[in-house]
MARMAR-74079 format. One record per residue (C-alpha): x, y, z; residue in one letter; chain. Coordinates in pm, 1 decimal. Example, Ala and Ser with C-alpha at 12.3 -4.5 7.8 and 13.67 -1.06 7.14 Angstrom:
# MARMAR-74079
<pt <1230.0,-450.0,780.0>,a,A>
<pt <1367.0,-106.0,714.0>,s,A>
***
This chain:
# MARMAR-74079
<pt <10271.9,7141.7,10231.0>,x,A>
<pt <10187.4,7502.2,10091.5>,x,A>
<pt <10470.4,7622.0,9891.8>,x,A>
<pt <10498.5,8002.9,9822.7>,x,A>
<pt <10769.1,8111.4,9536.0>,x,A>
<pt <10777.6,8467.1,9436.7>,x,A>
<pt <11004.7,8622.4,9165.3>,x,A>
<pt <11013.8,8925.4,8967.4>,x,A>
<pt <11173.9,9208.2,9191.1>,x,A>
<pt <11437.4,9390.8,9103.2>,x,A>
<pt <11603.9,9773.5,9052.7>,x,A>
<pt <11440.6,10016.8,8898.3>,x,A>
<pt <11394.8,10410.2,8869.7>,x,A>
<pt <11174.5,10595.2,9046.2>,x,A>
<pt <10832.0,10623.0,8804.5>,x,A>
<pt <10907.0,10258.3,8666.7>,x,A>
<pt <10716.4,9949.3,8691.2>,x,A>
<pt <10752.6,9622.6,8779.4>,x,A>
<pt <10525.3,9338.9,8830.9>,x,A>
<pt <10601.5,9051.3,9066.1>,x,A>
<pt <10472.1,8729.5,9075.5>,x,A>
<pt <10405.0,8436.9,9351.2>,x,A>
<pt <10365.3,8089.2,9256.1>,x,A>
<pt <10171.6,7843.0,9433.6>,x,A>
<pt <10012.2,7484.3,9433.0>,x,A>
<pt <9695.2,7425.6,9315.7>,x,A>
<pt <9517.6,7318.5,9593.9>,x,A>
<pt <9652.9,7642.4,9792.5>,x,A>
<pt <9540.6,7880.9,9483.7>,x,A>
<pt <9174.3,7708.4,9489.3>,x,A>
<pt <9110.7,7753.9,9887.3>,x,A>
<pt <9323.4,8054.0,10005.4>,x,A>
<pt <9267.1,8444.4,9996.9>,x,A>
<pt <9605.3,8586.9,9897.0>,x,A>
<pt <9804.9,8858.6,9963.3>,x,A>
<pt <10104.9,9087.0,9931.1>,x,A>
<pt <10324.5,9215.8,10210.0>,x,A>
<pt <10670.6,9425.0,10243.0>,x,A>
<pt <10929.3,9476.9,10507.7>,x,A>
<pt <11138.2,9823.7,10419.5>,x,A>
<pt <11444.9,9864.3,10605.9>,x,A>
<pt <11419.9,9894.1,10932.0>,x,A>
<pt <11066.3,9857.7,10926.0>,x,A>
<pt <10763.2,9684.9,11031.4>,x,A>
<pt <10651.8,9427.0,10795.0>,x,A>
<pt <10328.3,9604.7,10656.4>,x,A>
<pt <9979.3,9500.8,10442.3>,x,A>
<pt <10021.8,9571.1,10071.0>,x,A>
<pt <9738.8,9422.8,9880.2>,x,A>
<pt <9504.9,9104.4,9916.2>,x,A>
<pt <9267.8,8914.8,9713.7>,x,A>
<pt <9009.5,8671.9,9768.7>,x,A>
<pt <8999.4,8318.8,9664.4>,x,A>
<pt <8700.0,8385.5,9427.5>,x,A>
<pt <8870.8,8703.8,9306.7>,x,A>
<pt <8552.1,8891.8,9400.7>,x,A>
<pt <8742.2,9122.6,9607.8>,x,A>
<pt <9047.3,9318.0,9595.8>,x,A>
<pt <9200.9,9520.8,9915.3>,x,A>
<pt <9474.4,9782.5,9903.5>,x,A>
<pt <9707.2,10039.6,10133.8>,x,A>
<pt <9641.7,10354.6,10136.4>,x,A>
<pt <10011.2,10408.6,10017.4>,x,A>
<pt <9968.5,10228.0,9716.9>,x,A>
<pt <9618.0,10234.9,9588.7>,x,A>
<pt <9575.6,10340.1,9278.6>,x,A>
<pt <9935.8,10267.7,9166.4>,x,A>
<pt <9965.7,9853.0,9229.1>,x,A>
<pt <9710.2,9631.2,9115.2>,x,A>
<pt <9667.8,9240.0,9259.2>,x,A>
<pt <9535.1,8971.4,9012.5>,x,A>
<pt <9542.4,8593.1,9039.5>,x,A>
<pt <9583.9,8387.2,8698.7>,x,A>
<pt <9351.0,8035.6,8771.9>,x,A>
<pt <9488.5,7888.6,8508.0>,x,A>
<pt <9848.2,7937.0,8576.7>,x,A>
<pt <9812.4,7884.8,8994.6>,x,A>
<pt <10007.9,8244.9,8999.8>,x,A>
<pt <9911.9,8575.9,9180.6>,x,A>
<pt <10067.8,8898.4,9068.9>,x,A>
<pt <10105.3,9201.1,9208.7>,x,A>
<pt <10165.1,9466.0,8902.7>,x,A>
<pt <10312.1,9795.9,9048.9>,x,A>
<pt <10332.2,10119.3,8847.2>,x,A>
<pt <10466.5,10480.0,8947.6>,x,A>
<pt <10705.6,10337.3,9140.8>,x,A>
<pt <10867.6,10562.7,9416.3>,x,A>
<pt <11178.3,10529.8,9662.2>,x,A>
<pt <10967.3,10466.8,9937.8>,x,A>
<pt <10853.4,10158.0,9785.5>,x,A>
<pt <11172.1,9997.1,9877.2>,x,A>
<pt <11140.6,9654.8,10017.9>,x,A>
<pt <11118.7,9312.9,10031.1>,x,A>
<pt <10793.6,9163.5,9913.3>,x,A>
<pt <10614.9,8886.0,10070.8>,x,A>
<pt <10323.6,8640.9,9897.0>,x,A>
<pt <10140.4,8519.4,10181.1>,x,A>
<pt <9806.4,8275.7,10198.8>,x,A>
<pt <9544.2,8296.3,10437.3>,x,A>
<pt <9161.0,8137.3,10459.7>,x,A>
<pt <9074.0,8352.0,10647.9>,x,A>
<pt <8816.1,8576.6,10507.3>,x,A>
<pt <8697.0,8961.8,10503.9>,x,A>
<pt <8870.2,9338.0,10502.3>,x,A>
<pt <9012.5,9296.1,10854.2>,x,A>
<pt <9162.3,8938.9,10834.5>,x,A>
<pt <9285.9,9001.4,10470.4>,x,A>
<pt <9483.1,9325.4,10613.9>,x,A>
<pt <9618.0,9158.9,10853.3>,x,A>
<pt <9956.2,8941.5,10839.2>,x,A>
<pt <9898.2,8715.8,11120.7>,x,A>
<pt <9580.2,8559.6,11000.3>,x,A>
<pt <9849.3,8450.2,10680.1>,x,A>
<pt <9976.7,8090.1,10780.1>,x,A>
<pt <10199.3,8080.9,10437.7>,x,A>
<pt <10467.0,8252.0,10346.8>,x,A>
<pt <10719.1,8260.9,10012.2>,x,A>
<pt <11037.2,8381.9,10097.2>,x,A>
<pt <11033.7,8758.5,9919.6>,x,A>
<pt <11136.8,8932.7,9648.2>,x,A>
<pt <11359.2,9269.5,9696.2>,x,A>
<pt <11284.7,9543.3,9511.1>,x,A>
<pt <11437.2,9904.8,9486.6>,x,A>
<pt <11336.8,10198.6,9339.1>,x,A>
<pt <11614.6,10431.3,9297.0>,x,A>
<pt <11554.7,10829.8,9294.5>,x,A>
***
């Protein structure tokens, strides 16, 4: 059974940071490409970040390239996702998700992920 657990969302002011983090077994950190997705209100769930399962490779949106930055800790079985210059219209709930699929296009896209954690809110106020 692959187990997702994220944690560290929160409130915060617009130009903050916050960095959340997704916990996972270690047979799903060794095999699986990870990634990071986010449902704002009212919206579409949408692709945030990925990584691959050698850590070769990192993929970001548009939206937030440059500002969030996705690592994965071996040692630890964790993935983060560390997000700086926080705005409003990062406002959402954030998803860890695990995939084997491989490459840009699979890695962007949230129904090649078969696991799921359950999300993290976080708000940025203005």
């Amino acid at each position: 059974q692959v187990q997702l657990v994220e944690s560290g969302g929160g409130l915060v002011q617009a130009g903050g940071s916050l960095r959340l983090s997704c916990a996972t077994s270690e047979r799903t950190f060794v095999k699986y490409a990870m990634g990071w997705f986010r449902r704002a209100p009212g919206k579409e769930r949408e692709f945030v970040a990925a990584i691959t399962w050698t850590a070769g490779n990192t993929y970001y949106a548009d939206s937030v390239k440059d500002r969030f930055t996705i690592s994965r800790d071996y040692a630890r079985n964790m993935v983060f996702l560390q997000m700086n210059s926080l705005k409003p219209a990062d406002t959402a709930v954030y998803y860890c998700a695990a995939t084997q699929w491989v490459g840009i296009s699979a890695l962007r896209n949230q129904e090649r992920y078969g696991y799921w954690g359950q999300g993290t809110q976080v708000t940025v106020s203005s």
